[in-house]
N, C-alpha and C positions, 0 to 999 in steps of 0.2 A: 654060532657065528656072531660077531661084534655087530650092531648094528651100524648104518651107515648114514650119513645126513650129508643135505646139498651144506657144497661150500658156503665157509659165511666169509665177510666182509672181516679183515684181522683185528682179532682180540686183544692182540699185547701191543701198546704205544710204549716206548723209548724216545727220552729225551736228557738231552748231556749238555750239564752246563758246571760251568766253575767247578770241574774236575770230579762233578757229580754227576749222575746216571739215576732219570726217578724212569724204573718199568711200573708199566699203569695196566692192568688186569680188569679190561673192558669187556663183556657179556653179558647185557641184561637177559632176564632181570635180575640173576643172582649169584655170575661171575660162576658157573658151576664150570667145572673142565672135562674135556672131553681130549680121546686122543690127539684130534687136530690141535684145540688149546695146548697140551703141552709139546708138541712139537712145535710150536710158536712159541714159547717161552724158552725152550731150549735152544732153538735158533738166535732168539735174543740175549739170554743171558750168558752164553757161553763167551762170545766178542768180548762182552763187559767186562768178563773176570779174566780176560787174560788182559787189558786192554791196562796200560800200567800209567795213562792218561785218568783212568778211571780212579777217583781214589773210596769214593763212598757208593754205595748201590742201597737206593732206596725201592723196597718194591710194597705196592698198594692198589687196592681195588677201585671201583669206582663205586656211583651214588650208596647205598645200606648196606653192601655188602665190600669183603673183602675178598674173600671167597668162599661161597654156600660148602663148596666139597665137590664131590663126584657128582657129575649130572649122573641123576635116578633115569633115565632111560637109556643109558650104554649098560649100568650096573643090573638093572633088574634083565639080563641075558647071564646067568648063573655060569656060567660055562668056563674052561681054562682059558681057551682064545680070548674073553674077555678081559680075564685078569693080568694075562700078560700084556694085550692091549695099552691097557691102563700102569702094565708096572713102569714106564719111564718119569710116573710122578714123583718115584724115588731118586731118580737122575736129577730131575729139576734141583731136588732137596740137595741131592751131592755137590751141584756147581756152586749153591747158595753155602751151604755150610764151608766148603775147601775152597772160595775165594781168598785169594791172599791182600783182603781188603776188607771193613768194613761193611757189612749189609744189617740193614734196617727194614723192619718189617712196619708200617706206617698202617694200623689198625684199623682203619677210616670207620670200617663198617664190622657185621657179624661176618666171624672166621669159626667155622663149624664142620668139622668134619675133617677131609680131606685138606680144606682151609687152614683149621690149628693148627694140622701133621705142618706145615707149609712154612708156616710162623716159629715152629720149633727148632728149622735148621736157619733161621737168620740169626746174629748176634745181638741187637739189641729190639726190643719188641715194645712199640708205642700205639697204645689205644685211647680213640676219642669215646669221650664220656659213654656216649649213648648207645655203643657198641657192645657185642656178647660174645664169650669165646666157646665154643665145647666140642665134646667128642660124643654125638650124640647115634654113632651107629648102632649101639644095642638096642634101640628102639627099632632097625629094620632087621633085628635077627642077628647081626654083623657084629664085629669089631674093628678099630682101628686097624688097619692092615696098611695103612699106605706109610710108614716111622712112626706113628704116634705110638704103638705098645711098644716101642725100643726107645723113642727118645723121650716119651713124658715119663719113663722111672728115673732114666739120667737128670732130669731137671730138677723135678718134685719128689725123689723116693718113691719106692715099691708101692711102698701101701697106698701114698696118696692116690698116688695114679692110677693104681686100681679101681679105686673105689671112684675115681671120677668117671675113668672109662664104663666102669658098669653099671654107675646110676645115668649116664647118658644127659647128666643134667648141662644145660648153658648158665653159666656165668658171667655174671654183670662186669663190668670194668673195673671198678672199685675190688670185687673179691679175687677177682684174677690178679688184680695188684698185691693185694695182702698175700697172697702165697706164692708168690714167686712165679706166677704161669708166666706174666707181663712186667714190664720195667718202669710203665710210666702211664698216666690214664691223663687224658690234659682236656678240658670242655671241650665241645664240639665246636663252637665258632673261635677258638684259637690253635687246631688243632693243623689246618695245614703250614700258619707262621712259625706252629713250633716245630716241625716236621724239616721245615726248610731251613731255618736256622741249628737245630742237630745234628743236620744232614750236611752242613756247610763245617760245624766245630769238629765231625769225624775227617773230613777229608782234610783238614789243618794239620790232625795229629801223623804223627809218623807212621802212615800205615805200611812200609815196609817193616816193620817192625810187630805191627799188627796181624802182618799174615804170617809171617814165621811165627809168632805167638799162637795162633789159631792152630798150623801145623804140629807145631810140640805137643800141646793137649792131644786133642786130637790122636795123634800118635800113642803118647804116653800113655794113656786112661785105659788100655786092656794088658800094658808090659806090667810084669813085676817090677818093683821100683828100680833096684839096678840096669836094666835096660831102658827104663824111662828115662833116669840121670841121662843115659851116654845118649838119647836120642833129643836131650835137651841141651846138651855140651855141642853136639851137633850144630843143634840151630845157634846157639851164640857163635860158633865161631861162620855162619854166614852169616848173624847179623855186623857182626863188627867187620864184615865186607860194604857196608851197606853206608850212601851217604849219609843217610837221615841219621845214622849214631853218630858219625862225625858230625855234623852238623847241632846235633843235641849236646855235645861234649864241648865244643869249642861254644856256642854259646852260652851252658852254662861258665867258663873260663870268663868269658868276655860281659858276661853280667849283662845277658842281653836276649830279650824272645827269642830259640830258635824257630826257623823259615824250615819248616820240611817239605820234601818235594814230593816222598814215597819211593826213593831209591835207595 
């Protein structure tokens, strides 16, 4: 049986400004999640991605951490009830990855575990210096189970991701950059101006355009190429429904910034 804990005080903050949305991933002391947590995330982030106000989704931990992973006392109950319990951290991942928007995974602190799996279904992944990322369940007997053995071979290759998953090791900022795990590693005391400045230059771009982009990959990446084309012709001919193309075309004409709205 799942174990059970008194109510806490809510874990997930949302806040929406200038067409941005930063979810903030509160639980000392190390942001670990439990099934309440992610039914508070998915009550929050599900609004956001359909919400077409919304044009960037920024999600980040608070003080050292971003997210430790699974709290260790719902996990060490071995059982199936737990594991289904716990499977809607893959849901979390599904709203994240299939918004038709922009999302930023803002690295603040160590993302380990359940944490990385978390940071893999966002688009673009920004960590401050002093941060570690890993997949360190082989050290409690485990593996990645929650997307990380499906989506860190999509990212990094077979092998690499292998062999990270099963040396369990954590990774500095800096080497997570060099290989592709993260996108950007920026100091820690300029780390939440560049954060909000990123998070303000995604939601300028034509994210209707961005989320049917998302869509077609997405899509395509398990068709043979002939059906990936025709599921890629698809999405052009809704994006050229879409005013942000007009608006990108008659600009360019006009020699002029285009203004997109995300329509």
């Amino acid at each position: 049986m799942t174990p059970s804990f008194p109510p806490l005080a809510a874990s997930v903050h949302a806040a929406v400004a200038d067409a941005v949305a930063v979810v903030r991933i509160e639980r000392p002391p190390a942001n670990a999640f439990d099934p309440a947590l992610i039914a508070e995330l998915l009550d929050t982030l599900k609004p956001l991605a359909a919400n077409t106000d919304v044009r960037c989704i920024v999600l980040r931990g608070t003080g050292r951490f971003f997210v430790a992973g699974a709290d260790i006392r719902v996990m060490r109950e071995l059982s199936e009830e737990t594991q289904h319990a716990m499977r809607p951290w893959i849901e979390v991942q599904q709203v994240l990855e299939t918004a038709p928007k922009p999302v930023l995974a803002a690295l603040n602190g160590h993302a380990l575990g359940g944490g990385a799996e978390l940071s893999l279904a966002c688009d673009v992944r920004v960590m401050a210096a002093s941060a570690s990322i890993g997949f360190p369940e082989i050290g409690l007997g485990l593996f990645p189970g929650a997307g990380g053995s499906q989506r860190l071979p999509r990212l990094l290759g077979a092998h690499r991701a292998k062999l990270l998953m099963m040396e369990g090791r954590r990774l500095s900022a800096d080497e997570a950059c060099r290989i592709g795990l993260v996108d950007e590693v920026v100091p820690d005391d300029e780390f939440d101006a560049r954060i909000d400045r990123l998070a303000a230059e995604w939601a300028a771009r034509p994210t209707a355009a961005i989320g049917l982009l998302k869509r077609v990959v997405e899509a395509g990446r398990t068709l043979p190429l002939d059906q990936a084309l025709d599921a890629e012709f698809a999405g052009v001919l809704d994006l050229i429904r879409t005013a942000d193309a007009a608006e990108g075309l008659q600009a360019f004409l006009d020699k002029r910034p285009p203004h997109f709205t995300g329509r």
